[in-house]
C-alpha positions in Angstrom: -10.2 -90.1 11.3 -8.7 -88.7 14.4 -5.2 -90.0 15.5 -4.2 -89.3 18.7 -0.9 -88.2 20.2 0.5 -91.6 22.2 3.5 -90.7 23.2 3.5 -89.3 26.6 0.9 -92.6 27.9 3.2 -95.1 29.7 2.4 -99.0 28.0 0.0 -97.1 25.5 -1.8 -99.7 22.4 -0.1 -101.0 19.6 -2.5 -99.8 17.3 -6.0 -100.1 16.1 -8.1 -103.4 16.5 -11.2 -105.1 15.1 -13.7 -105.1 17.4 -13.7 -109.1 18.2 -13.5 -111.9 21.3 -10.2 -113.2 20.2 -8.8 -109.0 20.1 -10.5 -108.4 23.3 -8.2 -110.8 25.2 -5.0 -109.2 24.2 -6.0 -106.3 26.3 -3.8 -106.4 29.4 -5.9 -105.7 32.8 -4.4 -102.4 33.6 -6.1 -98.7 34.0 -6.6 -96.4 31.3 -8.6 -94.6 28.4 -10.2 -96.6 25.7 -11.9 -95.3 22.4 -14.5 -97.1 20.5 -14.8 -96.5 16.6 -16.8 -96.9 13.8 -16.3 -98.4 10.0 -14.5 -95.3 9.4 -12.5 -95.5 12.1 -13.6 -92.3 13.6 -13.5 -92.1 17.6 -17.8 -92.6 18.5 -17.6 -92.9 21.9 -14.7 -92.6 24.7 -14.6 -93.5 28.1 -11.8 -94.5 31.2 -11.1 -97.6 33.2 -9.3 -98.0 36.6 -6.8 -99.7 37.4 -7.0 -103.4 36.6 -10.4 -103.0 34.4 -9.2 -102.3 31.5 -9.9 -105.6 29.7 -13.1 -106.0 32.1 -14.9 -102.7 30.6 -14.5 -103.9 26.7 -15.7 -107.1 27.2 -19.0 -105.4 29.1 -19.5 -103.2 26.1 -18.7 -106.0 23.7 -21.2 -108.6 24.9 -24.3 -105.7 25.8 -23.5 -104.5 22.5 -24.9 -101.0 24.2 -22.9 -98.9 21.5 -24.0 -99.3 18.1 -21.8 -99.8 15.2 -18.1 -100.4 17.1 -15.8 -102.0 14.6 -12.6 -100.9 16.0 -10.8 -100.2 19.6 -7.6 -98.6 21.1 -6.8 -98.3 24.1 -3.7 -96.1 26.2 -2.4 -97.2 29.5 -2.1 -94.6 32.6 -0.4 -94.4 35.7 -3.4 -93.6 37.2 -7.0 -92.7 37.7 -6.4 -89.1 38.2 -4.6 -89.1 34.9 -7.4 -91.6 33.3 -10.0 -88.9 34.0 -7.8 -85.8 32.8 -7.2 -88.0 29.6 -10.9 -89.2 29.2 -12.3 -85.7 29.9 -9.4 -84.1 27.2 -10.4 -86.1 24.7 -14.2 -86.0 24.8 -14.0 -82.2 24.6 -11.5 -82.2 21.5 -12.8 -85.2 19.9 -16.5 -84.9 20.8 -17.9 -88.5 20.4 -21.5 -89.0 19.6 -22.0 -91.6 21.9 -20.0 -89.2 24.9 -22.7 -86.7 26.8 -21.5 -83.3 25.5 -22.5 -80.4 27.0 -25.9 -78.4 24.8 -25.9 -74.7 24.3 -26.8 -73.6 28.0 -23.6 -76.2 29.1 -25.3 -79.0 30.5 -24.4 -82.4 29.7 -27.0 -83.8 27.5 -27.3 -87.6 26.8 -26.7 -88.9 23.3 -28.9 -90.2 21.1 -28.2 -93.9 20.0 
């Protein structure tokens, strides 16, 4: 399971949550980085929100159901989008989601599979 470091995120998430309605509307409508994990609750997909959309973007994923097998969700507030993107793009690269495009061998960004 990967942990990451919190403490330098302004707000950040009190912790891990099930993936469920009544979770979802604890989330405060602010910007940030959100991660999406599995049964294991390793990190399968990571992406950023602006400012204000924070709750808006789970609840999207949550009623498309367009990521398979979610059963937890964190999220860490930023100042910023600037700093949501430095963040998000940090994170892919060390963490490497499967459901984040990651670059093949030649360095393009390939789609994952789902």
């Amino acid at each position: 399971m990967h942990q990451l470091d919190r403490s330098e995120f302004e707000g950040g998430s009190q912790g891990i949550f099930w993936w469920v309605p009544w979770e979802l509307t604890n989330v405060p409508a602010v910007g940030g980085v959100y991660c999406l994990r599995d049964i294991n609750q390793t990190i399968v997909y990571i992406a950023g929100a602006k400012p204000g959309e924070l709750r808006e973007k789970l609840n999207k994923h949550f009623k498309k159901n367009d990521i398979p097998d979610i059963y937890y969700f964190d999220w860490y507030q930023t100042s910023n989008e600037y700093e949501t993107d430095v963040v998000k793009q940090e994170w892919i690269a060390e963490f490497r989601p499967k459901h984040n495009m990651q670059p093949d061998d030649s360095g393009k960004l390939k789609k994952p599979d789902f």
